[in-house]
C-alpha positions in Angstrom: 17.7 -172.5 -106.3 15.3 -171.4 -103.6 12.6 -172.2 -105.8 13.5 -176.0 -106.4 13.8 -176.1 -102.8 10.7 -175.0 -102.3 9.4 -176.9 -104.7 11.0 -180.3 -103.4 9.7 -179.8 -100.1 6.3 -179.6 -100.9 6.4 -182.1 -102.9 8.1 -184.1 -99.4 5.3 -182.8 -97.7 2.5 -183.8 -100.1 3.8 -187.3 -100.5 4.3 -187.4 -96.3 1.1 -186.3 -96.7 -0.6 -189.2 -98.7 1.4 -191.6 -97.1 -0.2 -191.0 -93.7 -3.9 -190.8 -94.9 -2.9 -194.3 -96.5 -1.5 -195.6 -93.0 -4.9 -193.8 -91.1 -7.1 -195.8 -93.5 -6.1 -199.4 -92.3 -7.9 -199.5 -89.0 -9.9 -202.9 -87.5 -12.9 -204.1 -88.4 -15.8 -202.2 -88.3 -19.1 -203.3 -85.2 -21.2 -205.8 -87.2 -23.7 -208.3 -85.7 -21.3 -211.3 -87.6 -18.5 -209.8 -85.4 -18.0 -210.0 -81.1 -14.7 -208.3 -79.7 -13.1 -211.5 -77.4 -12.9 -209.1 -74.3 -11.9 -212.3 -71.8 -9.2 -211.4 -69.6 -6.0 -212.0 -71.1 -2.5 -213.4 -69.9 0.9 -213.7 -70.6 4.0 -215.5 -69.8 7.6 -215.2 -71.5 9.0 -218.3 -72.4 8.2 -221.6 -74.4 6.1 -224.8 -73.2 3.7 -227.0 -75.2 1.7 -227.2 -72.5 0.7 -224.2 -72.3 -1.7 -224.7 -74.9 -3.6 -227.2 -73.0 -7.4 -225.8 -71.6 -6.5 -227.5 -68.4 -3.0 -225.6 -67.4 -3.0 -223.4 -64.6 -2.1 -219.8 -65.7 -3.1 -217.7 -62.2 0.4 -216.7 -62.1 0.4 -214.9 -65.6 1.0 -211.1 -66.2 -2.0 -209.6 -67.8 -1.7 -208.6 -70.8 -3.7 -205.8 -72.8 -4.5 -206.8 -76.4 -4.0 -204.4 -79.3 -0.4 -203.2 -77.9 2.4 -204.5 -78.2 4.4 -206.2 -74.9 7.0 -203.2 -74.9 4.4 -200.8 -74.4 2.9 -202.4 -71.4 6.4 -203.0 -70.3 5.9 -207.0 -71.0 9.1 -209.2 -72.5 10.0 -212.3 -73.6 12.2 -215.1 -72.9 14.5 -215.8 -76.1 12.2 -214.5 -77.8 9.4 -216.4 -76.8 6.2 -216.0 -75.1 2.3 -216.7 -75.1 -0.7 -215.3 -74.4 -3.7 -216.9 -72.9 -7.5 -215.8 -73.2 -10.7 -217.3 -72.4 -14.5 -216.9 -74.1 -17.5 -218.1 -75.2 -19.2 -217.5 -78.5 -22.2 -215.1 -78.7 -25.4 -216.7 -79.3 -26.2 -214.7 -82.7 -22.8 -216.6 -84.1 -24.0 -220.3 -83.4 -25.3 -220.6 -87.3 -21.8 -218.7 -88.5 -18.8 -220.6 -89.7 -16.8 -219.4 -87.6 -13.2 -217.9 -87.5 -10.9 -215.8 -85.4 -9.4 -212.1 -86.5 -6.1 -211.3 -84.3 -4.5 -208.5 -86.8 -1.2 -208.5 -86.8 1.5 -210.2 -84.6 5.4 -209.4 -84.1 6.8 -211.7 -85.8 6.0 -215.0 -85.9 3.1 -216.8 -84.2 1.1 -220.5 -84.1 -2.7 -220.0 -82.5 -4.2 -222.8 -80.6 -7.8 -223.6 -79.6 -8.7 -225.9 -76.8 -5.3 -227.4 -77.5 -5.5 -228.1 -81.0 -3.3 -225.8 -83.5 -5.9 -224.4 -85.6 -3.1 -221.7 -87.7 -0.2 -219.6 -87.8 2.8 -217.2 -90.1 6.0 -216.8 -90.0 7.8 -220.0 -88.7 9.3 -220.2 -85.4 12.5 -221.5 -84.4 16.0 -221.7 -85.5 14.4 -221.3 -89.7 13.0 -217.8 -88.4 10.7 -216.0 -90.5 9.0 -213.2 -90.2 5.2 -212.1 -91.1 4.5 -208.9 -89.2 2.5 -207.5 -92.2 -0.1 -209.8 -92.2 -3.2 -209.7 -90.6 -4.2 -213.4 -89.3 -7.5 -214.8 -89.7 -8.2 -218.4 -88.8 -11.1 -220.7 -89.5 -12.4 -222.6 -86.5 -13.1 -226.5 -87.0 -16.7 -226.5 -85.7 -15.6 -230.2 -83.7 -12.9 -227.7 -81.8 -15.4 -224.8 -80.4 -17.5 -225.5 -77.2 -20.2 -223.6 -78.6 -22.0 -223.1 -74.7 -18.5 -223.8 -72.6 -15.2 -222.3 -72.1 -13.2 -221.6 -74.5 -9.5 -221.3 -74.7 -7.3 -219.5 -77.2 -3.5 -220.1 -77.0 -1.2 -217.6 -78.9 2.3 -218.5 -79.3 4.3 -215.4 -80.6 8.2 -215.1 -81.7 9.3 -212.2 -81.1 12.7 -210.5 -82.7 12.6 -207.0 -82.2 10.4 -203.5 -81.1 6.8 -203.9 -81.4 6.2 -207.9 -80.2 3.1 -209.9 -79.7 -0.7 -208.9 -80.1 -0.3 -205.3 -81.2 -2.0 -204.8 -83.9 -5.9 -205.1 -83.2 -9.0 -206.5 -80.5 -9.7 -210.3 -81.3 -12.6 -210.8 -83.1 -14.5 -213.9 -83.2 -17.0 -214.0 -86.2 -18.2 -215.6 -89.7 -15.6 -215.7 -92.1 -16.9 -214.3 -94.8 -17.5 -211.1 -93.0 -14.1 -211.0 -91.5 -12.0 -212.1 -94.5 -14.0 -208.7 -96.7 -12.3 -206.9 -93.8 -9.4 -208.4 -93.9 -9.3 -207.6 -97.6 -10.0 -204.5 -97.9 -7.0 -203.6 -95.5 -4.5 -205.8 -97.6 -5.6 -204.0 -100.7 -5.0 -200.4 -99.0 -1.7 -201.9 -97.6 -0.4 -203.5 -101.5 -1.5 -200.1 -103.3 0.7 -198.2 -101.0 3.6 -201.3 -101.3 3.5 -200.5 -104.9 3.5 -196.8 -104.8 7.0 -196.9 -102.8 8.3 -199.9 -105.0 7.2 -197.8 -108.3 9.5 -195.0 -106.8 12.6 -197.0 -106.1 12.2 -198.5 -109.3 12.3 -194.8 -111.1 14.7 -193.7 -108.9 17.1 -196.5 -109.7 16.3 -196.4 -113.2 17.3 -193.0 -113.3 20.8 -193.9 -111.6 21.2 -196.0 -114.3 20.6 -193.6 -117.1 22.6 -190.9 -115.6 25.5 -193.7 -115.6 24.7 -194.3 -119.3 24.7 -190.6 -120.2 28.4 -190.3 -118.6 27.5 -188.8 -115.6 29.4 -191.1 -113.2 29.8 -189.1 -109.7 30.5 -190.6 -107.0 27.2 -189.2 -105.1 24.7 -190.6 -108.3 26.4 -193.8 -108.5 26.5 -194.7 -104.6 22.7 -192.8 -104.3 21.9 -196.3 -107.3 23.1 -198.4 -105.0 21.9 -197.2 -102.4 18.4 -197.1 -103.7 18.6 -200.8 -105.5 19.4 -202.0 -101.3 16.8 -200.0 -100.4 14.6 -200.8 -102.7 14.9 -204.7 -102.5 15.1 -204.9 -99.0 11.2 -203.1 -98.9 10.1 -205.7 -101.2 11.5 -208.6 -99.6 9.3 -207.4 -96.1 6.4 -206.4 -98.2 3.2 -208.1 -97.9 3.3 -209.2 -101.8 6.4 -210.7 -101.1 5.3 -212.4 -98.2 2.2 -214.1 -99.9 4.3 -215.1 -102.7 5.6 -217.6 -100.9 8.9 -216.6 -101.6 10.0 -215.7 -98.4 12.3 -218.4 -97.2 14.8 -218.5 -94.2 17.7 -217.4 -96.8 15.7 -214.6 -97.9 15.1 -213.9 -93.9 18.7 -213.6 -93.3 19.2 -211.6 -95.7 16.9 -209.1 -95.4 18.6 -208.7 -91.9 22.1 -208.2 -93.6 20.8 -205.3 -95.9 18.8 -203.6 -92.8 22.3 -203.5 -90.8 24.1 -202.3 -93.9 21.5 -199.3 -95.1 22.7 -196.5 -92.6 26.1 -197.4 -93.8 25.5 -196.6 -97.1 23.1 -193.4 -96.4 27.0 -192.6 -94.4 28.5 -193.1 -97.8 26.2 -190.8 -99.8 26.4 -188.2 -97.3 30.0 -188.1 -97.5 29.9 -188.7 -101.2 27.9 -185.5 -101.6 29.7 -183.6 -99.5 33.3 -184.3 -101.0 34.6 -185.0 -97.5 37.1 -187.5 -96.2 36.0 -190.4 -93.9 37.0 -189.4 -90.3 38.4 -192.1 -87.4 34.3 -192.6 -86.1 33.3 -192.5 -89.7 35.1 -195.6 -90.9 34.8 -197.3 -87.2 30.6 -197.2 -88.1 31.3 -198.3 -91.6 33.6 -201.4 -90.3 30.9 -202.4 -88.0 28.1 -202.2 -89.9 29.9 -204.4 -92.2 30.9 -207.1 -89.4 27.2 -206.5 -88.2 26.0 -207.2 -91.6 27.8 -210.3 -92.0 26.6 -211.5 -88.5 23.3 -210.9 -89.1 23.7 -213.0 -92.4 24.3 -216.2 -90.6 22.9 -216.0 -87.5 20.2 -219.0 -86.4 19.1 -218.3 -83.0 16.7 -215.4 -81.8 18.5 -214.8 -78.6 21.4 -213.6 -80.8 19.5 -211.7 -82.9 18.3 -209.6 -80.4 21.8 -209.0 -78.7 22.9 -208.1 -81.9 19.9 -205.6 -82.4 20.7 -203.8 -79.1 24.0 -203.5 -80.6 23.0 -202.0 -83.8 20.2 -199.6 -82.4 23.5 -197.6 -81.2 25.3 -197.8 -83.6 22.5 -196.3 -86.3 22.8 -193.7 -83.1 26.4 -192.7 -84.1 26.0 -192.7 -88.1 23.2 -190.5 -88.0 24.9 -188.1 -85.4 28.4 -188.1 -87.8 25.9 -187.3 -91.1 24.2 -184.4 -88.8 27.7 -183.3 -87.8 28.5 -183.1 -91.6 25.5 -182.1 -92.8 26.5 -178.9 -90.9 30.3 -178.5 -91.9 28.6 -178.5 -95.4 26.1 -176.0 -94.5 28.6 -173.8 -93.1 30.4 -174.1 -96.8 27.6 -172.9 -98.4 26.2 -176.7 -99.3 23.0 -175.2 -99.0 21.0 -179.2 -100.1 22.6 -179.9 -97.0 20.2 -178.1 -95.3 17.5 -180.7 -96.7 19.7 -184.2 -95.4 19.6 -182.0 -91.5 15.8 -181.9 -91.9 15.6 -185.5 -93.3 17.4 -186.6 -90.2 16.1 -184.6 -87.7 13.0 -186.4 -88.9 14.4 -189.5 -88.5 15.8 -188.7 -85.0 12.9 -186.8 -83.6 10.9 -190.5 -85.0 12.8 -192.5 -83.5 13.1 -190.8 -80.2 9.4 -190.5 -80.0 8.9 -194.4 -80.9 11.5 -195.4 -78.0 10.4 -193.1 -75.5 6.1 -195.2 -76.5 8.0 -198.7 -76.4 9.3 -197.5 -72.9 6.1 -196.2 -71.5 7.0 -192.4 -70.7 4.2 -191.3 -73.3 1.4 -193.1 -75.0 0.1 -193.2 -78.0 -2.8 -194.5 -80.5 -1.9 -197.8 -82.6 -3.1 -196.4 -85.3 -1.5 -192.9 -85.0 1.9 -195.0 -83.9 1.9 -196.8 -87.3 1.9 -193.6 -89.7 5.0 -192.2 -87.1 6.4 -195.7 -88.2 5.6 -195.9 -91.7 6.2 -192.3 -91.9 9.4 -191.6 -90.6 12.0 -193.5 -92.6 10.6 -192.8 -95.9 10.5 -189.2 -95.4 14.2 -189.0 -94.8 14.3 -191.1 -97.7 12.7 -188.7 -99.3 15.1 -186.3 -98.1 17.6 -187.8 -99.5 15.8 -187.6 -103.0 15.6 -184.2 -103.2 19.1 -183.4 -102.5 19.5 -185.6 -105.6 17.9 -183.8 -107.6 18.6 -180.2 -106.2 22.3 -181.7 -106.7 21.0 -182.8 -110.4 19.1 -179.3 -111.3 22.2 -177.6 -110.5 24.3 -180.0 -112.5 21.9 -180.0 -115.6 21.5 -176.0 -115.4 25.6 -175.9 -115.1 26.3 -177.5 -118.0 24.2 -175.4 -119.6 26.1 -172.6 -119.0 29.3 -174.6 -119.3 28.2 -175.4 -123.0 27.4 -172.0 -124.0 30.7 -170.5 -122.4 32.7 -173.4 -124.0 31.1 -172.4 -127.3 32.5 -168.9 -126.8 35.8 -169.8 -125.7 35.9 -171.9 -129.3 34.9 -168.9 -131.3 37.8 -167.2 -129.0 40.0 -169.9 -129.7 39.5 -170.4 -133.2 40.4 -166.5 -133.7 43.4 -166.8 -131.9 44.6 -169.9 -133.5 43.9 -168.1 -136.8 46.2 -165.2 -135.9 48.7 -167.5 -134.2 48.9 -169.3 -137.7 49.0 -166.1 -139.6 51.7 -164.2 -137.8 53.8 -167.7 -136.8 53.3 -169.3 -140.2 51.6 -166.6 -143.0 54.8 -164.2 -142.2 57.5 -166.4 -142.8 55.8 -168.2 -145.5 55.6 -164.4 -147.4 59.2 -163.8 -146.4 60.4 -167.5 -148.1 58.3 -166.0 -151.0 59.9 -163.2 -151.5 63.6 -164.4 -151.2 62.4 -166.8 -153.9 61.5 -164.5 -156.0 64.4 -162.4 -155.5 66.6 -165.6 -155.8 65.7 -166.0 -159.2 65.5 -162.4 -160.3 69.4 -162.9 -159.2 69.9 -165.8 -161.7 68.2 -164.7 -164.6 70.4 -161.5 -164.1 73.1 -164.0 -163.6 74.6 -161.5 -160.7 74.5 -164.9 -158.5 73.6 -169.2 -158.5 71.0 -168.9 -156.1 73.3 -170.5 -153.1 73.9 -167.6 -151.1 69.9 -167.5 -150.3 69.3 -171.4 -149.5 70.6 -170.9 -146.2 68.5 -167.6 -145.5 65.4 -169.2 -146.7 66.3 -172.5 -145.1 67.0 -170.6 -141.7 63.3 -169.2 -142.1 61.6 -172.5 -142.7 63.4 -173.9 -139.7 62.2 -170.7 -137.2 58.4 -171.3 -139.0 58.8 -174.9 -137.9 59.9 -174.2 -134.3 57.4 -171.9 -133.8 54.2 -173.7 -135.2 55.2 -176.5 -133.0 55.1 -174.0 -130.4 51.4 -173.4 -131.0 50.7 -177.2 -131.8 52.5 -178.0 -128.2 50.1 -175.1 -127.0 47.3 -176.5 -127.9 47.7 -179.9 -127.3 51.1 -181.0 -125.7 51.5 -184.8 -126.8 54.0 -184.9 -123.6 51.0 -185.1 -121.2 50.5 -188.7 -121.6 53.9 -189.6 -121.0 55.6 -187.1 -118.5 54.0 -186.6 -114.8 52.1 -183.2 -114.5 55.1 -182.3 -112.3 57.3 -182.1 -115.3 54.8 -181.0 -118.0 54.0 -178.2 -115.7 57.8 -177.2 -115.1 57.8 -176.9 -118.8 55.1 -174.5 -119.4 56.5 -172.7 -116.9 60.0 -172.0 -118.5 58.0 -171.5 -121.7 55.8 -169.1 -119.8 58.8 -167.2 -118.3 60.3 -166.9 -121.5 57.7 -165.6 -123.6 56.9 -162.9 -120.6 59.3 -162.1 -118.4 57.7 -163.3 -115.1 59.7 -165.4 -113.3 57.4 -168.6 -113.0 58.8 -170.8 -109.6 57.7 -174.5 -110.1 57.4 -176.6 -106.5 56.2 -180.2 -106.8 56.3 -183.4 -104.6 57.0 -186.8 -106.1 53.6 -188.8 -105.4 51.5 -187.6 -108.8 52.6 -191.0 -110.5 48.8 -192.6 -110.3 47.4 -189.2 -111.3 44.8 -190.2 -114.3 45.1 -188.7 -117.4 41.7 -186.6 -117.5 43.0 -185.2 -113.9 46.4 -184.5 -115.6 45.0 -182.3 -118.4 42.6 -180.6 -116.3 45.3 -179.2 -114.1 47.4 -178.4 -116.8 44.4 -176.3 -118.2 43.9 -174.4 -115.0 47.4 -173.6 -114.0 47.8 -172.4 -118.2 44.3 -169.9 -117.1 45.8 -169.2 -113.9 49.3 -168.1 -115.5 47.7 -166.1 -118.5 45.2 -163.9 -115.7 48.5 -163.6 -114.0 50.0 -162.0 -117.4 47.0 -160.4 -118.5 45.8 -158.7 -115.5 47.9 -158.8 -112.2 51.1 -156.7 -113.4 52.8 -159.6 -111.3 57.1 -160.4 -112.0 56.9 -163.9 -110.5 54.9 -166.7 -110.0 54.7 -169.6 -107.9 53.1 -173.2 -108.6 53.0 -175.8 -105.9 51.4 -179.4 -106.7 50.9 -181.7 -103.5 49.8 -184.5 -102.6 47.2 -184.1 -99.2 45.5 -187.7 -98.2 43.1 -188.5 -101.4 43.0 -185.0 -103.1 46.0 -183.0 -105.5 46.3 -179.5 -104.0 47.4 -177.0 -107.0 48.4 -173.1 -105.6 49.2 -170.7 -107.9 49.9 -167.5 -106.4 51.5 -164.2 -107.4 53.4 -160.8 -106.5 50.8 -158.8 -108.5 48.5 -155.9 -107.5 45.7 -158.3 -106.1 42.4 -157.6 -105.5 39.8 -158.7 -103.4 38.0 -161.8 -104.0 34.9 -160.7 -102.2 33.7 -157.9 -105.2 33.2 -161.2 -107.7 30.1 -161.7 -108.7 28.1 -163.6 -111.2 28.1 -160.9 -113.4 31.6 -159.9 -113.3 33.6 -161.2 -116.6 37.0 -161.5 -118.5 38.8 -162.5 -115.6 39.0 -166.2 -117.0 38.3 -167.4 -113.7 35.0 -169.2 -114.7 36.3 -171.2 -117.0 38.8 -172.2 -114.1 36.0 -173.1 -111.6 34.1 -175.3 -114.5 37.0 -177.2 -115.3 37.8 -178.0 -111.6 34.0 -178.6 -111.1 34.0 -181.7 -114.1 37.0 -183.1 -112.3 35.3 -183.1 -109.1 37.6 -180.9 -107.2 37.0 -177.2 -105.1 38.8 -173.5 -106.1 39.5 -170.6 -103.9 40.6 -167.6 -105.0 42.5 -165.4 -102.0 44.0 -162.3 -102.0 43.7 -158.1 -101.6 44.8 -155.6 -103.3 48.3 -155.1 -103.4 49.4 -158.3 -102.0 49.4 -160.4 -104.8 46.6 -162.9 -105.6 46.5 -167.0 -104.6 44.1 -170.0 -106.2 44.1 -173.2 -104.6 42.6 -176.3 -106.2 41.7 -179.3 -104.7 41.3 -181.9 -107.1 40.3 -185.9 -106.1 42.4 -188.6 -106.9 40.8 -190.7 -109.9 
């Protein structure tokens, strides 16, 4: 097992890997004499006014404003969401022959550029239809009747802004020919798409892999909410992808909705972690999941950017709490020998140690590169996503490798069983069937002697066929007892208990509540199984003279004990290579049905096995 960990965490660190060079690669454009860097002194104001596009307005009272980082960084904000920026130039006079245009990179979220007054582009639409185009890099053409070719120019930017990382963040404006500038442009959106459809390919494959696990059988509740969870995750990239975006699919609905499945995804990653870990959902556990819902819903129908933004600050806190109660989890699990947990802590101190380091840059207590500060936010998500993976498929290994062994141990037990039911068949059925024989035989020696009719043996022979009867239903019942679908495992396990005690000797106490009505039939058998194991180790191997059974009801789980007056032993001195005691067999079929064993006990003081076995 150490060496699939090992082996899933290079392969984390080898895709991390990849993923960042991928990020590095999309930088600005590169010096070229088609190209000059706008480097006019810049301004902004928070807010909303169409005359602030005008050349003539007076903007002496504007903050400056540093382009290529976003307004959080330089501790800049909007009003409602709104604000512009301002900046002045005059074209170079190698660009007077050029057809002109204007390179700004990418803008958080939504923007409309003007020149001298005159809209000349924009992505994204602002106002109460919000959409969002933060992946794309903007390049405008300039009308030739709009530039002042030996005057001042003025560039107007007016930027919606819904969340971390607002306005002009992105890159220097250029000004320069087209061509040129749209190669550039290009290039990037081509680096950007190949790594869109990496990721895509991979939640694709993951999903599809969901699905054939379903189709195979193997419907736990960990692989079927890790499908779900990957099919959110996986359309909620593509809807903000840059392919989606130039699509033209990307509508208002689609907007709103890509907000409802970003509030819902830590909810669900809350899910899988408790999924995997078989654990109940604590008081702050379902509070997170009941708001992330209500949040969810909110953010589905929500129209207005101020609200958006108070309902951000609300959810930043909240993804706060569900990653502290999957830590806190992550290390109950651990401490119960979950070892995959170990992987989901790393994941999300990941994710933590991200996010931390991306607040404390928006704040202004550190500073980084734009460049370097996209990989940490490309980066960081995926890799506990990736995380995430690779508990799947340690979880899966383990599984696959499991029923390995289950399959060649169950193939053993039917050789065992077949032997038995053979002798059980010869000594309950062959005996009497040779006895019948042979008061046949002497029944008609006795009339051809004519010493008797024959009727003083029918009742012999008929008493024999009757006790033959009896006791191959005995082993049929054994086998197979039809009861189980029609008494409750409370009942069915009281009889194999008197049946128990009476073929032994041991004194078999049976203790059972009276909430096992909705107990499922495959949940039904399989405790029937174990406690019939647990009984025949106790005959076989304890020297016990009673026995007690308790089934209980406890929250969402059936707790079977079977316990004993025996010699004991201790528990710790099992090993994988310690045999006959039947108690493998015991922990496979409680490991199908999703449940837990312990086995308790010293020597001398009897021996106790408790199963916990979820409600189905």
């Amino acid at each position: 097992m150490i060496n699939h960990i090992k082996r899933w965490v290079t392969f984390i660190c080898v895709c991390m890997a990849l993923l960042a060079s991928s990020c590095l690669c999309i930088g600005t454009a590169d010096a070229n004499n088609d190209i000059m860097r706008i480097d006019g002194q810049c301004k902004f104001s928070p807010g909303d006014n169409p005359l602030w596009s005008s050349q003539d307005y007076d903007d002496t009272t504007w903050s400056p404003a540093t382009i290529s980082e976003s307004l959080q960084r330089q501790g800049l904000y909007t009003e409602n969401g709104m604000g512009w920026y301002r900046v002045r130039f005059t074209p170079a006079e190698r660009l007077k022959d050029a057809q002109l245009s204007v390179f700004l990179g990418r803008i958080g979220d939504a923007d409309e550029v003007f020149l001298n007054g005159m809209k000349i582009g924009g992505e994204g639409v602002i106002g109460e239809k919000f959409i969002e185009a933060t992946q794309v890099e903007r390049l405008y053409m300039i009308p030739e009747h709009l530039l002042k070719g030996n005057g001042d120019n003025l560039l107007a930017v007016r930027i919606l802004n819904t969340y971390t990382k607002g306005g002009l963040f992105d890159s220097p404006i250029l000004l320069g020919d087209y061509r040129t500038l749209l190669v550039q442009k290009m290039k990037r959106e081509v680096m950007m798409k190949r790594t869109e459809t990496v990721f895509f390919t991979i939640f694709s494959l993951l999903f599809l892999f969901s699905v054939f696990l379903y189709v195979k059988g193997v419907r736990e509740r960990e692989y079927l909410v890790f499908g779900a969870l990957v099919f959110l995750y996986g359309i909620t990239y593509f809807f903000e992808s840059l392919t989606f975006y130039e699509l033209n699919l990307k509508t208002y609905t689609v907007q709103r909705i890509i907000f409802a499945l970003m509030a819902i995804l830590p909810a669900g990653f809350l899910l899988f972690a408790t999924s995997l870990y078989r654990e109940k959902h604590g008081l702050l556990s379902m509070c997170a999941l009941y708001v992330s819902i209500v949040l969810s819903i909110l953010f589905l129908f929500i129209t207005n950017s101020l609200l958006y933004q108070i309902l951000y600050c609300a959810w930043f806190p909240l993804l706060c709490v569900i990653v502290g109660v999957i830590f806190h989890s992550s290390i109950k699990a651990y401490r119960k020998r979950i070892r995959e947990s170990g992987v989901i802590m790393l994941g999300i101190a990941g994710l933590f140690g991200g996010t931390v380091f991306i607040f404390c840059e928006i704040v202004g207590m550190i500073s980084i590169s734009n460049r370097y500060d996209d990989v940490l936010s490309t980066v960081v998500t995926p890799f506990f996503c990736l995380c995430v993976v690779s508990v799947v498929g340690i979880r899966f290994v383990r599984m696959w490798k499991s029923n390995k062994m289950l399959s060649e141990r169950m193939l053993l037990v039917q050789e065992k069983e077949r032997k038995r039911i053979a002798r059980d068949l010869h000594d309950v059925v062959g005996q009497p069937l040779y006895t019948i024989k042979l008061y046949l035989e002497m029944m008609n020696a006795g009339i051809k002697a004519g010493t008797h009719t024959g009727e003083d043996m029918v009742k012999t022979i008929t008493s024999e066929v009757l006790s033959a009867i009896k006791e191959l239903n005995n082993v049929v019942m054994n086998l197979r007892p039809s009861f189980l679908e029609d008494m409750d495992i409370g009942n069915v396990l009281q009889w194999y208990g008197n049946s128990f005690q009476e073929k032994t000797g041991i004194t078999v106490n049976v203790y059972r509540d009276k909430a096992q009505a909705e107990i499922g039939k495959k949940t039904k058998e399989g405790i029937f199984r174990v406690c019939q194991e647990a009984l025949s180790n106790i005959f076989k191997h304890a020297g016990a003279t009673s026995a007690d059974v308790f089934l209980k009801r406890e929250g969402n789980y059936f707790v079977l004990i079977v316990s004993d007056n025996g010699k004991g032993f201790d528990p710790s001195i099992l090993t994988k290579h310690r045999k006959g005691l039947g108690l493998d067999i015991m922990k496979e079929r409680v490991g199908i049905m999703g449940g837990t064993i312990k086995i308790s006990g010293s020597a001398g003081s009897g021996t106790s096995i408790t199963v916990n076995v979820p409600i189905k």
